[in-house]
N, CA, C and O atoms as CSV, one atom per row, in Angstrom:
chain,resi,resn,atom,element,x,y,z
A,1,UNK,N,N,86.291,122.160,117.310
A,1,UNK,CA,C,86.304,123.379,116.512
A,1,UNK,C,C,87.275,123.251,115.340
A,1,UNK,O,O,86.934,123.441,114.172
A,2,UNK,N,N,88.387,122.948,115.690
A,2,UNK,CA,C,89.899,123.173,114.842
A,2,UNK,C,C,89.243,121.472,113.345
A,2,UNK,O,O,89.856,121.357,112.284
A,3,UNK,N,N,88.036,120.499,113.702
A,3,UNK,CA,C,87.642,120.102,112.791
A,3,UNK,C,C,86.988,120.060,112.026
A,3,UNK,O,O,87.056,119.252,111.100
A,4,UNK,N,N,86.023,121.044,112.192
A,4,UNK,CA,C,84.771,122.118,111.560
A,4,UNK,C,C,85.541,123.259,110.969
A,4,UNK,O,O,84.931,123.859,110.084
A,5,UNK,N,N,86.660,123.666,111.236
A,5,UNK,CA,C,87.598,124.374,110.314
A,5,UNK,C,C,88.373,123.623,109.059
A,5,UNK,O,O,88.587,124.005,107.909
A,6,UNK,N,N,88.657,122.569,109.655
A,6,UNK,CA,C,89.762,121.609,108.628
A,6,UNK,C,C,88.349,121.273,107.590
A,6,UNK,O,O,88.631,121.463,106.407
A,7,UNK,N,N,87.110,120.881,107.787
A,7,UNK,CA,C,86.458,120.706,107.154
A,7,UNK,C,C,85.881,121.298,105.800
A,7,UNK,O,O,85.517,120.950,104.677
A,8,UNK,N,N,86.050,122.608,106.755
A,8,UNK,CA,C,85.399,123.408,105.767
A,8,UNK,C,C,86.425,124.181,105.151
A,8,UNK,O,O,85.984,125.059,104.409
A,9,UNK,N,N,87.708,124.109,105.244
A,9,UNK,CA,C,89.018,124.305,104.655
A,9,UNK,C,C,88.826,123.204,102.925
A,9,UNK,O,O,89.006,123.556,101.759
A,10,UNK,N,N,88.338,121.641,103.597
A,10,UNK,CA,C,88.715,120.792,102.458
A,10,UNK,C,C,87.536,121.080,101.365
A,10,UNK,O,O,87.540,121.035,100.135
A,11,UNK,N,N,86.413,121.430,102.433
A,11,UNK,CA,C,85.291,121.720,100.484
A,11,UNK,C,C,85.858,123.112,100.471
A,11,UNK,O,O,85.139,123.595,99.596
A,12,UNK,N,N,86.641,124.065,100.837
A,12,UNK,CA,C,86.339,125.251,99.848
A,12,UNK,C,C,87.971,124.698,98.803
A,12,UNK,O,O,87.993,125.272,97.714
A,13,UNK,N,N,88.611,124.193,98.925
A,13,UNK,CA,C,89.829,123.098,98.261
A,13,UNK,C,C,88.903,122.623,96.985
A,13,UNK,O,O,89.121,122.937,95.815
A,14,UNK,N,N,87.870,121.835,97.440
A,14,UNK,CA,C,87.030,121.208,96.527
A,14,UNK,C,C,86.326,121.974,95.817
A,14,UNK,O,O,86.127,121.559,94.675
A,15,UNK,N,N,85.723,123.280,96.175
A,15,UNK,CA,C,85.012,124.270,95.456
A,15,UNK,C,C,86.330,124.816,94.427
A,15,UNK,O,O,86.068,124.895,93.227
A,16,UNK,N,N,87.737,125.191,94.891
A,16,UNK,CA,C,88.314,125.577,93.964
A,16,UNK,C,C,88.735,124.935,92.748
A,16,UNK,O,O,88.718,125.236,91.554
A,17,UNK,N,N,89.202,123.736,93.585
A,17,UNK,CA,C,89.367,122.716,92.218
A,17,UNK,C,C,88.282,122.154,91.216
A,17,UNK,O,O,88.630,121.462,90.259
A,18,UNK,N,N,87.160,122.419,91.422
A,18,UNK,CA,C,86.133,122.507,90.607
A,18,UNK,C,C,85.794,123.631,89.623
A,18,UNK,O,O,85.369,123.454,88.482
A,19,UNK,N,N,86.041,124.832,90.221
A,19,UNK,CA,C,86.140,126.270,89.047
A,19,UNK,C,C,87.409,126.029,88.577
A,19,UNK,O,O,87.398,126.542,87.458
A,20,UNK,N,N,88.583,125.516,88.779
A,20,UNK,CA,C,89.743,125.348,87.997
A,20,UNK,C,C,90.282,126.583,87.546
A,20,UNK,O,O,89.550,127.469,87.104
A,21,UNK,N,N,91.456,126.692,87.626
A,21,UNK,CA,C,92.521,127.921,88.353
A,21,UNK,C,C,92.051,129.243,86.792
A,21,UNK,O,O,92.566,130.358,86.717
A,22,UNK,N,N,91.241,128.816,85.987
A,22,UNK,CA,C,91.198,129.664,85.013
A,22,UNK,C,C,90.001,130.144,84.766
A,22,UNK,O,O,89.664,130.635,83.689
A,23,UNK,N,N,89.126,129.998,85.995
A,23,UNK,CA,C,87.971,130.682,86.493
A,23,UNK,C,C,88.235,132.180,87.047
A,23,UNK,O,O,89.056,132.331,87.952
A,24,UNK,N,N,87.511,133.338,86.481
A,24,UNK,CA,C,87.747,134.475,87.350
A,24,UNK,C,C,87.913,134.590,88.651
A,24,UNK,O,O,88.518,135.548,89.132
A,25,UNK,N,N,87.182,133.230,89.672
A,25,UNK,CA,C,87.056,134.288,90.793
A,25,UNK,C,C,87.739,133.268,91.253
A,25,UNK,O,O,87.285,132.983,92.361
A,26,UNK,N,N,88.629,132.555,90.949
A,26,UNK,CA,C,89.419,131.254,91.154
A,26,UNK,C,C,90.885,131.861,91.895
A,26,UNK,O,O,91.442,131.141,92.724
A,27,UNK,N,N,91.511,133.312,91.526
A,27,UNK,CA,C,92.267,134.002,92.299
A,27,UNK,C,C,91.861,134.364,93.421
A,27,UNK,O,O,92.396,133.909,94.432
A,28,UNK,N,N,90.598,135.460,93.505
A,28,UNK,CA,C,90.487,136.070,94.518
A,28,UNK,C,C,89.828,134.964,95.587
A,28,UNK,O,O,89.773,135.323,96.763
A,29,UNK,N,N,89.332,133.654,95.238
A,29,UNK,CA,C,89.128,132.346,96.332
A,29,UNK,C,C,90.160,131.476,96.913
A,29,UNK,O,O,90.136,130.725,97.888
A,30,UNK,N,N,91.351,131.864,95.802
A,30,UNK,CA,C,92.663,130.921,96.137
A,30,UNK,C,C,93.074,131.752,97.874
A,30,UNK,O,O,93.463,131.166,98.884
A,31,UNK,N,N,92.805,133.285,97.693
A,31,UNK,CA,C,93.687,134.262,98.324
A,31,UNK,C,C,93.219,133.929,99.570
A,31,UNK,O,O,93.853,133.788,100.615
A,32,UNK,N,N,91.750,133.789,99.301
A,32,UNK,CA,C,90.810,133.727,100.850
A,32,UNK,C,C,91.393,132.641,101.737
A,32,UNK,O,O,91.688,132.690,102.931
A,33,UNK,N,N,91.505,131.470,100.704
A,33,UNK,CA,C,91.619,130.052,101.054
A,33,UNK,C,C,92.870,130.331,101.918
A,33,UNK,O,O,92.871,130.270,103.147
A,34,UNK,N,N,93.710,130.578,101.308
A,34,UNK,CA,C,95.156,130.956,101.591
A,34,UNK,C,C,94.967,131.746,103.295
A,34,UNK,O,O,95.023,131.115,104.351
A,35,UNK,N,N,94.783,132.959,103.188
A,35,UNK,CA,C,94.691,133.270,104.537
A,35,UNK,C,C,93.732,132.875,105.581
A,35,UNK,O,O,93.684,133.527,106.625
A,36,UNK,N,N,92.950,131.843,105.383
A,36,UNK,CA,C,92.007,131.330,106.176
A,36,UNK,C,C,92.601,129.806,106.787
A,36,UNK,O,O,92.286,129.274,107.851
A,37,UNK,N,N,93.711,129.223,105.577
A,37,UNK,CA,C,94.861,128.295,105.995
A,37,UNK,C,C,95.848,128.426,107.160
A,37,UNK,O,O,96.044,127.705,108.138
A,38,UNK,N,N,96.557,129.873,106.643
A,38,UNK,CA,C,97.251,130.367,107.697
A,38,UNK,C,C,97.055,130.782,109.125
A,38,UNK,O,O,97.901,130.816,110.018
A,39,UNK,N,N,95.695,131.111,109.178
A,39,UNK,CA,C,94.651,131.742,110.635
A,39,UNK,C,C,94.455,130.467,111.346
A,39,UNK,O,O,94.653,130.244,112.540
A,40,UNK,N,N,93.992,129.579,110.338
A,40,UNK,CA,C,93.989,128.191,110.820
A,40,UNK,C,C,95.012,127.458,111.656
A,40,UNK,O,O,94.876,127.040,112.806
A,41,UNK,N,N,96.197,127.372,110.759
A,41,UNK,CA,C,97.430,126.763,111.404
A,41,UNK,C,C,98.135,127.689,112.329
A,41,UNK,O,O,99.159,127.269,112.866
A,42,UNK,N,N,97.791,128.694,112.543
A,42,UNK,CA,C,98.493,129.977,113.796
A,42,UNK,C,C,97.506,129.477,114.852
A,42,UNK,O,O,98.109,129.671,115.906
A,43,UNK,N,N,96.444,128.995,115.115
A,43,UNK,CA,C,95.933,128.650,116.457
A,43,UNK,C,C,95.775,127.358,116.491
A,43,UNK,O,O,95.160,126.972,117.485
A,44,UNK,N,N,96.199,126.335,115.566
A,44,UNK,CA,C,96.860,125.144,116.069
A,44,UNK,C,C,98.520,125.627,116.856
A,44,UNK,O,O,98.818,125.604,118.051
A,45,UNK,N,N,99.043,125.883,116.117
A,45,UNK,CA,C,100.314,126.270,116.697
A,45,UNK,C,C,100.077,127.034,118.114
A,45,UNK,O,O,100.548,126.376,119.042
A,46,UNK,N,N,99.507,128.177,118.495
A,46,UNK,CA,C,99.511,128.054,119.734
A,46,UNK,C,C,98.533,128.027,120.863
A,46,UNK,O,O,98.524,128.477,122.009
A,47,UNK,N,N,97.642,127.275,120.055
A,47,UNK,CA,C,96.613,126.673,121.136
A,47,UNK,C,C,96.762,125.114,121.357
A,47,UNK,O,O,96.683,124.836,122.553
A,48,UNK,N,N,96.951,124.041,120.550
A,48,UNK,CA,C,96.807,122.917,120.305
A,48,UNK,C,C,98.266,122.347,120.719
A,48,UNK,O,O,98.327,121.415,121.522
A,49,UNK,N,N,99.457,122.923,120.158
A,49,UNK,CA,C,100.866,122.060,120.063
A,49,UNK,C,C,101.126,122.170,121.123
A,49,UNK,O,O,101.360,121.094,121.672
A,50,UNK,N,N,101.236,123.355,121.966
A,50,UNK,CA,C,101.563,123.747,123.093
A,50,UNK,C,C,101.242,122.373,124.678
A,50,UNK,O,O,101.928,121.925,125.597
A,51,UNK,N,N,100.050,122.228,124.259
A,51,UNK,CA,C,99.452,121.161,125.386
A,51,UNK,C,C,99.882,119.661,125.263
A,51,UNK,O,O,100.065,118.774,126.096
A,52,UNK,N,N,99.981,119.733,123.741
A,52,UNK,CA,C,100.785,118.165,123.029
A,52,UNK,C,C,101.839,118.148,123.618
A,52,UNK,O,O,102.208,117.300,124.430
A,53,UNK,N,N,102.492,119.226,123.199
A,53,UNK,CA,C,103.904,118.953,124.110
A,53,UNK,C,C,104.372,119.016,125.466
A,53,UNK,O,O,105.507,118.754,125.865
A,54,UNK,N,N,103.302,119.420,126.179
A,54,UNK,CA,C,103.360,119.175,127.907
A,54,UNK,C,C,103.443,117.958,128.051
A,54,UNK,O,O,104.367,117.455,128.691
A,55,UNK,N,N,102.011,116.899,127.197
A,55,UNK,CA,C,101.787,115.645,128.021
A,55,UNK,C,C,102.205,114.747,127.402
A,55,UNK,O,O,102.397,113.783,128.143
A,56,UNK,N,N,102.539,114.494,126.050
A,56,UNK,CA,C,103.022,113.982,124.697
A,56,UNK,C,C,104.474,113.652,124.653
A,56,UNK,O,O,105.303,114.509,124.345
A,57,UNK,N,N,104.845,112.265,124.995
A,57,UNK,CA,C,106.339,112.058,125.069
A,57,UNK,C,C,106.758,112.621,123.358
A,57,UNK,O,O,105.903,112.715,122.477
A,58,UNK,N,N,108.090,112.917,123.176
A,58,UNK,CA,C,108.471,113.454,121.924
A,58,UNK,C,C,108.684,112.109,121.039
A,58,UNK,O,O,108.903,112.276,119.839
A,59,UNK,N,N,108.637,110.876,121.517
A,59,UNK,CA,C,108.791,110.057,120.424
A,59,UNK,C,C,107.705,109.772,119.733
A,59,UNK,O,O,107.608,109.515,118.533
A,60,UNK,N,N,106.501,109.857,120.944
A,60,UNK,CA,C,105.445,109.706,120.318
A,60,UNK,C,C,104.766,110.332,119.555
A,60,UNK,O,O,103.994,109.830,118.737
A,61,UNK,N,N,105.056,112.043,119.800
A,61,UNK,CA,C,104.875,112.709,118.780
A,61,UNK,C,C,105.275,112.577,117.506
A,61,UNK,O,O,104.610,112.798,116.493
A,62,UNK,N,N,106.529,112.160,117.602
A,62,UNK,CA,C,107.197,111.811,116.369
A,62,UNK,C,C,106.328,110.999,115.191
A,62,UNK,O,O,105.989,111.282,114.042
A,63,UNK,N,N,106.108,109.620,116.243
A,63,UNK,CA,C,105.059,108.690,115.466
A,63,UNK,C,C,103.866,109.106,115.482
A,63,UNK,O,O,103.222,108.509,114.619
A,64,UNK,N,N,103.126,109.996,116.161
A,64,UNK,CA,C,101.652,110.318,115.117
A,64,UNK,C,C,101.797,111.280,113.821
A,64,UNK,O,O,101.023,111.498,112.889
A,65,UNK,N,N,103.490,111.920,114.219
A,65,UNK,CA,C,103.735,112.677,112.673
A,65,UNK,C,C,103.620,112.045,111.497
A,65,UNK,O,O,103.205,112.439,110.407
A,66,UNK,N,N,104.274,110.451,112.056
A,66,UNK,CA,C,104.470,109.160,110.773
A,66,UNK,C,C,103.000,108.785,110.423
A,66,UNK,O,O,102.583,108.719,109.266
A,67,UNK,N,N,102.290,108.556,111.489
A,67,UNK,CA,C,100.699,107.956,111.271
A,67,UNK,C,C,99.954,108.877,110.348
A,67,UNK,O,O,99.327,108.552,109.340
A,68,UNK,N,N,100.113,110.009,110.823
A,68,UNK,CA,C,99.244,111.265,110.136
A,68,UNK,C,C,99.831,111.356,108.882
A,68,UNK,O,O,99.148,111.987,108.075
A,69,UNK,N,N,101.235,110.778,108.329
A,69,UNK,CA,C,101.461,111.267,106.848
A,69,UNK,C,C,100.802,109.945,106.165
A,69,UNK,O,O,100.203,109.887,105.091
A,70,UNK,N,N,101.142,108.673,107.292
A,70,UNK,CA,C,100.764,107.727,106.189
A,70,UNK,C,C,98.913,107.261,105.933
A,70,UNK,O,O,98.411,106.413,105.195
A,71,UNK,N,N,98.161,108.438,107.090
A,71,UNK,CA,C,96.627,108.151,106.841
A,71,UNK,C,C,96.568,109.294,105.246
A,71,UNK,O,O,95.923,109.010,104.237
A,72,UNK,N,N,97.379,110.500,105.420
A,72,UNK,CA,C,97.546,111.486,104.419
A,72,UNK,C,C,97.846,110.939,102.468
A,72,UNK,O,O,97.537,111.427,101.381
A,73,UNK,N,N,98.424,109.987,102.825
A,73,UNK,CA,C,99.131,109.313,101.992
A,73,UNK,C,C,98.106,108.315,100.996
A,73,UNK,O,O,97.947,108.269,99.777
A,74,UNK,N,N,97.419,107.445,102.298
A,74,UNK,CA,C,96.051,106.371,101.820
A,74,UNK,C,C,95.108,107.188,101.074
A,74,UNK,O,O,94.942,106.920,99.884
A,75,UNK,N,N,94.244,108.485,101.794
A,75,UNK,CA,C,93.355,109.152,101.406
A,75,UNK,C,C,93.959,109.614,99.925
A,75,UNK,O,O,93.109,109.539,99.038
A,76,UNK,N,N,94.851,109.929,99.633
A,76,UNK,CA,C,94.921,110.545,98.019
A,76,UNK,C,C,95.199,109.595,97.262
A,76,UNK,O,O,95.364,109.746,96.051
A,77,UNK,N,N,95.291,108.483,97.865
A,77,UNK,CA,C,95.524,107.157,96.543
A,77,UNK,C,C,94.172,106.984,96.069
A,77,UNK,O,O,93.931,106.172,95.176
């Protein structure tokens, strides 16, 4: 589920940056985007982290924090 959200988080990203911030409806889509981000990351936070951190030693968490910035990192080059 939580990747059929991230998904469709990144084309409406892509829909905005395509009308470009000086499109009329380029505010009232930023706003949507915006609270549909936040709804998003409030049930990672306590549906998802919660279970990570039961079974998830903390170092290792640590290092998929590192993995996940540096796959984050490749994709925008």
């Amino acid at each position: 589920m939580r990747m059929t959200e991230e998904t469709a988080l990144l084309l409406s990203l892509d829909t905005l940056d395509d009308l470009g911030a000086d499109d009329p409806g380029f505010d009232r889509g930023f706003a949507a985007l915006h609270r549909v981000i936040l709804d998003h990351l409030t049930r990672e936070e306590l549906d998802e982290f919660p279970i990570l951190r039961c079974y998830v030693p903390v170092q290792r968490l640590y290092g998929m924090t590192g993995e996940l910035n540096d796959v984050q990192a490749m994709a925008a080059a």
